[in-house]
Structures are given as structure tokens and as C-alpha cells.
N, C-alpha and C positions, 0 to 999 in steps of 0.2 A: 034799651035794646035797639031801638030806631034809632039812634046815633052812631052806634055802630056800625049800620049797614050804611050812613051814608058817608062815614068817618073810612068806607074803604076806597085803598088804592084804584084809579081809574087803570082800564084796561089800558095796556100800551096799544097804540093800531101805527101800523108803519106806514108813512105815504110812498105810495110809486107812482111814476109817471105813468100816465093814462096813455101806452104803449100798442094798447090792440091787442097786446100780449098777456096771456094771465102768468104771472109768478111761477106756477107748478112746470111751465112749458119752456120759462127761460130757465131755469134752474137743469134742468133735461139739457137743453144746449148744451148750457155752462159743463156738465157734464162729458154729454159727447164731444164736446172740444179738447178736456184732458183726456179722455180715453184715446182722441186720435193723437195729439201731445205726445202720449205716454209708449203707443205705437210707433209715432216714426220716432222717435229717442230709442225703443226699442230693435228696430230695423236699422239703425243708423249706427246701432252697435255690432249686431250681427252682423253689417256688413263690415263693420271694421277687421272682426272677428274672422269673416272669412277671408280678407285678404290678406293677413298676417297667416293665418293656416296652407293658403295657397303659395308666400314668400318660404312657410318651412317648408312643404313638401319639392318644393323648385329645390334650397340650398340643400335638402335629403339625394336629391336624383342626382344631382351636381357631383359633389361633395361624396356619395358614397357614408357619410355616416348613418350610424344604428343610434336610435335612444338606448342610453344604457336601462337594463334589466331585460332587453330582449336578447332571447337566445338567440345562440349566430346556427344556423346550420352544416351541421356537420357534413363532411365532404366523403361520400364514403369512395374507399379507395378498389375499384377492379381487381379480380386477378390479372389480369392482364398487364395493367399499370403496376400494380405490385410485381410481376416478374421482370416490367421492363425496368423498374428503379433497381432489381435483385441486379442482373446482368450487368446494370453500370456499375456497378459495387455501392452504393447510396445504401443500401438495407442489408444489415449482416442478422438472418432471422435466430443465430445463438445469442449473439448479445441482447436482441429482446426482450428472445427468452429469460435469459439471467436477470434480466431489470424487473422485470414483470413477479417474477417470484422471490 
């Protein structure tokens, strides 16, 4: 049985450099360095993101186009306008009629 225990594996111990530093404190760094990393990769995207969002809504206001699936609004039409297209002869309100039913 006394063979055994001295037949076992030595502990592994790891050397570091005599730093000032304890391990637990630089590991913490090592950390907060990718979380700010991972932040401005993250910011550097969002900004990309908003300048390309700021190029669409420019060539929207420009341009005048709609993303398709939005409804366009409908233009509702006055009496007034409706009597002034009747006058010019543009609206003939029996043939409407007749299409409509």
C-alpha cells in the first residue's frame, strides 16, 4: 500500500513569472480586454449599420420610392374636385355606375 501512494503522479504546478501580479488579476485583465475588443467590434458595426440606414433613407427622400408591402395612401377625392373633373367631362358618374355593378 506504501507504494502506491508514492507510485502517484506528482502534482503539476505551473511557473509564472514573479509579476507583482497574482494570476486571478491578470486573467480579469485578459478578460476585460476582450469584452472591450468585443465592444468596439461591436460599435464599429453599429456604426457601419447606421450609415448605410442613413444612405437608404437619403436615396427614400430623393428617389421618392416605397419599400414594397407598404400601403401607399389613398388620396381621397373632394366634392369639389369630383365636380370640377364632372365639368371637364373626365368623370361620366353613369359609366361608373354601370362598371361598379
Amino acid at each position: 500500500m506504501d507504494e502506491d501512494k508514492t507510485k502517484e503522479e506528482p502534482k503539476e504546478t505551473t511557473e509564472t513569472e514573479d509579476t507583482g501580479v497574482q494570476p486571478s488579476a491578470t486573467t480579469e485583465l485578459d478578460r476585460a480586454d476582450q469584452i472591450a475588443e468585443r465592444l468596439k467590434r461591436e460599435n464599429d458595426r453599429k456604426d457601419e449599420l447606421l450609415t448605410r440606414e442613413e444612405a437608404l433613407a437619403a436615396r427614400r427622400a430623393v428617389g421618392g420610392v416605397t419599400e414594397a408591402g407598404q400601403v401607399m395612401e389613398k388620396k381621397v377625392e373632394t366634392d369639389e374636385e369630383y365636380t370640377e373633373r364632372f365639368m371637364k367631362g373626365e368623370v361620366n358618374p353613369m359609366k361608373e355606375n354601370a362598371e361598379q355593378n
